[in-house]
C-alpha positions as CSV (number, residue, x, y, z in Angstrom):
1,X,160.7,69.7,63.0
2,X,158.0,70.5,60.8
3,X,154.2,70.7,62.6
4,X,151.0,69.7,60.4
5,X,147.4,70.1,61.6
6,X,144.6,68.8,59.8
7,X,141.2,67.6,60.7
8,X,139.5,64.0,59.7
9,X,136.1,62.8,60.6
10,X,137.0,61.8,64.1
11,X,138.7,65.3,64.9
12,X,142.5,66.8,64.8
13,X,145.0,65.0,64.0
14,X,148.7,66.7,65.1
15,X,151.8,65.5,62.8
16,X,155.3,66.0,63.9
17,X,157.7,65.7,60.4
18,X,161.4,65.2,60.4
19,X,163.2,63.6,57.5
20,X,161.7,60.3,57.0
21,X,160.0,60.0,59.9
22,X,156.1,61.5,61.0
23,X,154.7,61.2,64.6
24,X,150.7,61.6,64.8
25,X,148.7,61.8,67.9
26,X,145.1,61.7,67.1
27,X,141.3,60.5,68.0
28,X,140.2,57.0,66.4
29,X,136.4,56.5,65.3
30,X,136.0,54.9,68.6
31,X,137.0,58.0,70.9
32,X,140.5,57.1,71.4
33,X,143.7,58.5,71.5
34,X,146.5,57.2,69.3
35,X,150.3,58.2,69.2
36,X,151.3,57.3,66.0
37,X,154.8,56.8,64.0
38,X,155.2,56.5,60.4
39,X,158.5,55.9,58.8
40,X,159.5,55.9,54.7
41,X,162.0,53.8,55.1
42,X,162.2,50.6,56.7
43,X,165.6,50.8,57.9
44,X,165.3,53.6,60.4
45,X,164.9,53.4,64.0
46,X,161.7,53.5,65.4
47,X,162.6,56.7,67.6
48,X,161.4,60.2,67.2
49,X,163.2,62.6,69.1
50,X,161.7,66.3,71.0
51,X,164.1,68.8,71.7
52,X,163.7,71.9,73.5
53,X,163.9,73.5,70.6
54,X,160.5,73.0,69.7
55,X,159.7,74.7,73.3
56,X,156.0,74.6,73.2
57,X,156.0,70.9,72.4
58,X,159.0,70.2,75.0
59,X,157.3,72.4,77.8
60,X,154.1,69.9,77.2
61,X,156.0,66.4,77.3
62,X,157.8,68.3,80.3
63,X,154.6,68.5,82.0
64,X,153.1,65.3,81.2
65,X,156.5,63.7,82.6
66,X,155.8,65.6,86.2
67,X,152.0,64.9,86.1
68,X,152.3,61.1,85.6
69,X,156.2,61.0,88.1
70,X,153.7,62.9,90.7
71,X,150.6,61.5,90.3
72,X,149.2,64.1,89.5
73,X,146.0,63.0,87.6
74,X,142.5,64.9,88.6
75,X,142.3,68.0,86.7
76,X,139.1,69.9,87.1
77,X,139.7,71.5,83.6
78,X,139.5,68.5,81.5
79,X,136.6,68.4,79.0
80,X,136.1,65.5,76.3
81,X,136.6,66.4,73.2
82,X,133.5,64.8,71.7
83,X,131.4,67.3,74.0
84,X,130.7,70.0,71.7
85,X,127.1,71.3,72.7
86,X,128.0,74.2,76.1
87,X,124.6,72.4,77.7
88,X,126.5,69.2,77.8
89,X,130.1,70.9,78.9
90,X,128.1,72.6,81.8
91,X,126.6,69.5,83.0
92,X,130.3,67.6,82.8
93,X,132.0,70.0,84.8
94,X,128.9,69.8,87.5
95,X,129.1,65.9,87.7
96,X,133.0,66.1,87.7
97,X,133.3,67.6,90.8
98,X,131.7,64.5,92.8
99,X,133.7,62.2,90.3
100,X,137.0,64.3,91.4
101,X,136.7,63.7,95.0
102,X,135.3,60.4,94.2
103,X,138.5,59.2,92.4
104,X,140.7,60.7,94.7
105,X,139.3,58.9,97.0
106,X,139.3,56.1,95.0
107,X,143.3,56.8,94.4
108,X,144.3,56.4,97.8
109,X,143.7,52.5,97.6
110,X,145.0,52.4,94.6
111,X,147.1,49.3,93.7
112,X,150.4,50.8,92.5
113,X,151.7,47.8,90.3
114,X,150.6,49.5,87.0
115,X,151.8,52.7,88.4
116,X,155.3,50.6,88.8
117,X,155.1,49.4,85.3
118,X,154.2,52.6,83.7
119,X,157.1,55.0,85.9
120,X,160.4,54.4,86.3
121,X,161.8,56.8,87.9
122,X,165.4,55.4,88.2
123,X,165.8,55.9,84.6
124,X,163.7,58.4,84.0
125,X,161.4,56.6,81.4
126,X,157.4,56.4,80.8
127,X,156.6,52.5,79.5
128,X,153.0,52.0,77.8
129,X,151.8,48.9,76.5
130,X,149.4,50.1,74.0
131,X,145.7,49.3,74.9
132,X,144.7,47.5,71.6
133,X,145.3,43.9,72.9
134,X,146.7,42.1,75.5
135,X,150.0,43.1,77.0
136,X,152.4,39.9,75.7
137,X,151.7,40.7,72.3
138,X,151.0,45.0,72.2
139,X,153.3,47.9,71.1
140,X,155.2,49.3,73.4
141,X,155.7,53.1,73.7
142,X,159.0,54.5,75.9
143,X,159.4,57.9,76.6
144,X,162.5,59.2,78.0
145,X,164.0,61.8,79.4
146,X,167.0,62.4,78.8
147,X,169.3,66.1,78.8
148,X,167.2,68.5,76.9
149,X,165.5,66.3,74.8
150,X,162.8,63.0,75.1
151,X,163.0,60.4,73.2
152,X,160.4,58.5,71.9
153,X,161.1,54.6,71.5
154,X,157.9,52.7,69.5
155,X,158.2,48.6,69.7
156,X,156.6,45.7,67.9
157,X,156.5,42.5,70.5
158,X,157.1,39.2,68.6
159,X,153.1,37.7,68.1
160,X,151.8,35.0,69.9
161,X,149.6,32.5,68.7
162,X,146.1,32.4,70.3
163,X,146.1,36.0,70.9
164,X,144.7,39.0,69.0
165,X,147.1,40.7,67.2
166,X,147.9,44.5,67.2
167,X,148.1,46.9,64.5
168,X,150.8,47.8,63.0
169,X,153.5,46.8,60.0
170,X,157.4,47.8,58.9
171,X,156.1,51.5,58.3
172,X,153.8,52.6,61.1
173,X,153.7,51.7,65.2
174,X,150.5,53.0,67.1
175,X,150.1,53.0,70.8
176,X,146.5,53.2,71.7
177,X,144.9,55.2,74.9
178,X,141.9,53.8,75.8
179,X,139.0,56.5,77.3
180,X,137.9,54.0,79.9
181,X,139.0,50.2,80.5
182,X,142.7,51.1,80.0
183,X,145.1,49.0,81.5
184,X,146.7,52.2,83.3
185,X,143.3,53.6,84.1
186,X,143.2,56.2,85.5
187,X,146.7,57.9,83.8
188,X,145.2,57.6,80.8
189,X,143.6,60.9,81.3
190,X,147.2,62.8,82.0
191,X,148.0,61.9,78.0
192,X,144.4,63.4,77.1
193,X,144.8,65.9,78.7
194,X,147.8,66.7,76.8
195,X,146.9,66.6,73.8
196,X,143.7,69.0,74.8
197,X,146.5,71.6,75.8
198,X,148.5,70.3,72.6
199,X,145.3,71.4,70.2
200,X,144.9,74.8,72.1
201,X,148.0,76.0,70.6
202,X,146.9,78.1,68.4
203,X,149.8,79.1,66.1
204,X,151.3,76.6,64.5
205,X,154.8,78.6,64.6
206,X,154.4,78.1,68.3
207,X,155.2,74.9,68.1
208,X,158.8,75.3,66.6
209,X,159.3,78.6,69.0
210,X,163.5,78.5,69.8
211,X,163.5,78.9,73.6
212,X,165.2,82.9,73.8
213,X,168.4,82.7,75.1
214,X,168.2,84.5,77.8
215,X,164.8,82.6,78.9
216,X,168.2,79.4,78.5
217,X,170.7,81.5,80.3
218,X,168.0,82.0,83.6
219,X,167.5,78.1,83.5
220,X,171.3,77.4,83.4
221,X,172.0,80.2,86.4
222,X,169.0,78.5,88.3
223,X,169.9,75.0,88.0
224,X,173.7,76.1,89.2
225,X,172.1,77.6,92.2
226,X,170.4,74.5,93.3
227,X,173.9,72.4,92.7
228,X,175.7,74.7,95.3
């Protein structure tokens, strides 16, 4: 899997490459986050596949898996992307500690039905209807885990007349993220949060780093451990 970064005018734009296929996550014009896949050829599946090959990449869908299976939103850490000046970071952080507790707070009457909709934890698989238009007619994004590996499954619902339609044709899916007024509010943040941690790799040869064998041969003795 090849890795391509580049920048545009709304920021950095992250492109995974295998054969025909490209997946892109990247920031639209209007501060959101897209996941993106592009295919040449019209006949392929609309999949793109993450092994643990690609470790960096893996250890980052690993850990956006666990955040969103154990609610595990709040992060202290999280900055927008769009605040560049350190006077404005400064003043984030200080607000975001009443707005932490505030949502957490918040959290605890949450009403779980998205929660339901987006996990399910039976078979292991992440479901988001992309935020561009209403759900009957949106993209759907699956990600699931599977044995060393998630899969990523991008569908186009049927349109509906009488409702807006969402982007996209025979060559290119997106799934959009909404900032704020997302219809999975507040997990939106766990996906922008990864890509944060996604851009701070700083080498792209990271991102194809082979997980050491030994580093595979510790995980294999561990997990054997736990099945006694």
């Amino acid at each position: 899997m090849q890795v391509i970064k580049h920048e545009n005018e709304f920021g950095l734009i992250i492109s995974f490459q295998e054969l025909d296929k490209q997946f892109d996550l990247s920031f639209g014009g209007n501060g959101d986050l897209y996941w993106t896949i592009h295919s040449k050829n019209t006949n392929d599946d609309n999949n793109f596949i993450i092994t643990k090959e690609n470790y960096e990449v893996y250890r980052l869908f690993e850990e956006l898996f666990d955040d969103i299976e154990k609610i595990r939103i709040f992060d202290e850490e999280y900055i927008p992307f769009y605040l560049e000046i350190e006077e404005e970071k400064q003043e984030y952080i200080k607000n975001q500690k009443d707005e932490i507790e505030y949502e957490k707070n918040k959290y605890r009457l949450f009403n779980h039905s998205n929660y339901n909709e987006l996990f399910d934890k039976e078979n292991n698989t992440i479901t988001w209807y992309s935020d561009e238009t209403n759900h009957e007619v949106a993209n759907i994004l699956k990600i699931k885990k599977e044995k060393e590996l998630f899969k990523l499954e991008f569908y186009i619902q049927p349109y509906i007349e009488g409702y807006d339609r969402d982007f996209n044709s025979l060559y290119h899916i997106p799934i959009r993220f909404r900032n704020s007024g997302s219809s999975y509010d507040p997990f939106n943040i766990v996906f922008m949060r990864m890509y944060r941690k996604m851009k701070q790799i700083d080498d792209v040869n990271d991102y194809g780093h082979q997980i050491h064998v030994e580093e595979y041969l510790f995980n294999q003795n561990k997990v054997k451990k736990l099945t006694k």
